[in-house]
C-alpha positions as CSV (number, residue, x, y, z in Angstrom):
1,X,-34.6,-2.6,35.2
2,X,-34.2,-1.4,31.6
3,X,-30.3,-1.7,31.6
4,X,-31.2,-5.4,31.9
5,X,-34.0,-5.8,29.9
6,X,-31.8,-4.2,27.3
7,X,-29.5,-6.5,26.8
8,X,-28.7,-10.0,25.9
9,X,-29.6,-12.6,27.5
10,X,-26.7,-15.0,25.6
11,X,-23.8,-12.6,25.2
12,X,-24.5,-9.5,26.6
13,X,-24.5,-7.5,24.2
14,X,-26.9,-3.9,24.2
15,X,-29.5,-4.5,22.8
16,X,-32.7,-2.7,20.8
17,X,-36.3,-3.0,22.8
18,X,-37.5,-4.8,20.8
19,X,-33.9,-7.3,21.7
20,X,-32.2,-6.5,18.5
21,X,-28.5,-6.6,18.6
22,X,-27.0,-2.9,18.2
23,X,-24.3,-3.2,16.1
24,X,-21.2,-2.5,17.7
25,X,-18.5,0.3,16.5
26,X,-15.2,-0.3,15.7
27,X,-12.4,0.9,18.3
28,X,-10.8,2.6,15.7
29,X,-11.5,2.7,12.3
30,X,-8.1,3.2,10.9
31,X,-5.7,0.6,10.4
32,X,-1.7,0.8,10.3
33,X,-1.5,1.0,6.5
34,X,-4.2,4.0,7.1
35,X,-2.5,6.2,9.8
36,X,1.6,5.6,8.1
37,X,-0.1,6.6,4.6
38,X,-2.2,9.6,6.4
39,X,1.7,10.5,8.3
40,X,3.7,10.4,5.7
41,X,1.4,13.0,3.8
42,X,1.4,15.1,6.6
43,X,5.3,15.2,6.9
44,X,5.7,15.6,3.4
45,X,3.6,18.7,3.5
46,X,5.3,19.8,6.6
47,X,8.9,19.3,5.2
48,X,8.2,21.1,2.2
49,X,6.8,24.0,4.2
50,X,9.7,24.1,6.5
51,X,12.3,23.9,3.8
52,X,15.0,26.0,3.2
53,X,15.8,27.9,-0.3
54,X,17.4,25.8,-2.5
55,X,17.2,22.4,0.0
56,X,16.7,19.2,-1.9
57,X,13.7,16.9,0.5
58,X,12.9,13.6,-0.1
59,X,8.9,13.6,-1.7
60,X,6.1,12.6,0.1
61,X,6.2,9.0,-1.2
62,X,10.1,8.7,-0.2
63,X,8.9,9.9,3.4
64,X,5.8,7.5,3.3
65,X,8.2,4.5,2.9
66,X,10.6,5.5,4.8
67,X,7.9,6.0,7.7
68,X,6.5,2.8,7.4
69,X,10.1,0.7,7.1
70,X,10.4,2.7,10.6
71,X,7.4,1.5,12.0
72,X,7.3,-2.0,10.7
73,X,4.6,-1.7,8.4
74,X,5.1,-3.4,5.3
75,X,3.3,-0.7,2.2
76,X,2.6,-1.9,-1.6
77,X,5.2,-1.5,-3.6
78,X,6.2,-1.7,-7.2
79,X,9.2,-0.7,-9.1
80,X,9.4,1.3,-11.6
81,X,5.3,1.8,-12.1
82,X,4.3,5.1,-14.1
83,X,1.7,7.1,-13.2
84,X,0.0,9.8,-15.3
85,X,-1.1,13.1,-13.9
86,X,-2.9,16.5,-15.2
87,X,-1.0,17.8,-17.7
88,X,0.5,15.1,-19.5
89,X,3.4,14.7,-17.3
90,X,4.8,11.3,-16.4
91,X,5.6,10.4,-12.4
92,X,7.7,7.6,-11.7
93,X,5.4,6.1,-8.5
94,X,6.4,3.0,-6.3
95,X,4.2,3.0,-3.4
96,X,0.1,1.5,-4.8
97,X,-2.8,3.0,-3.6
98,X,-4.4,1.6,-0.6
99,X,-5.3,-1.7,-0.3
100,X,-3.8,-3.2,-3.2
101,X,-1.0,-6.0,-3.3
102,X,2.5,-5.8,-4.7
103,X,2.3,-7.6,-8.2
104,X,4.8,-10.0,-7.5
105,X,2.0,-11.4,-4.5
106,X,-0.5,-11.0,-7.2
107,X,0.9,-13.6,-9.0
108,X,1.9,-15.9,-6.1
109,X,-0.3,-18.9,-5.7
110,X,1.1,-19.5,-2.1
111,X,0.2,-15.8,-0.7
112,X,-3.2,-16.4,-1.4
């Protein structure tokens, strides 16, 4: 009797006792952009662990892209974008932090 009297009458949905919806959770709260970026991070650390003395490997970055042109999912990019880390060095970057669009989209009335 309270499996029914806990939920709603409209949709289904579980409900409070007072017959508040319960907010539902996500199935996963990742997305594809999430779990390539998370991989290729991984793999980079992985591949630099594993390497041999005096092997050249692709960065993490290079791995990053390269992961998710294999998967088919499409990551920020800019070319030639400089990023500035402790120290004073300069890194030449082309992937852009999560959830941000590549400039030339930016500026494209018709992607909007």
């Amino acid at each position: 009797m309270t499996a029914t009297r806990n939920r709603c009458p409209y949709c289904g949905s579980p409900t409070t006792p007072n017959g508040q919806h319960m907010p539902a959770r996500p199935a996963f709260p990742l997305d594809a952009e999430q779990l390539v970026r998370g991989a290729g991070f991984f793999a980079g650390l992985i591949v630099q662990r594993l390497k041999k003395p005096g092997e050249a490997v692709p960065n993490a970055e290079r791995l990053t892209l390269d992961l998710g042109e294999a998967m088919g999912v499409p990551l920020p990019t800019k070319d030639g974008t400089v990023a500035y880390v402790a120290g004073g060095r300069t890194v030449k970057t082309t992937l852009l932090p999560y959830g941000m669009r590549p400039t030339s989209a930016a500026h494209d009335p018709e992607v909007a």
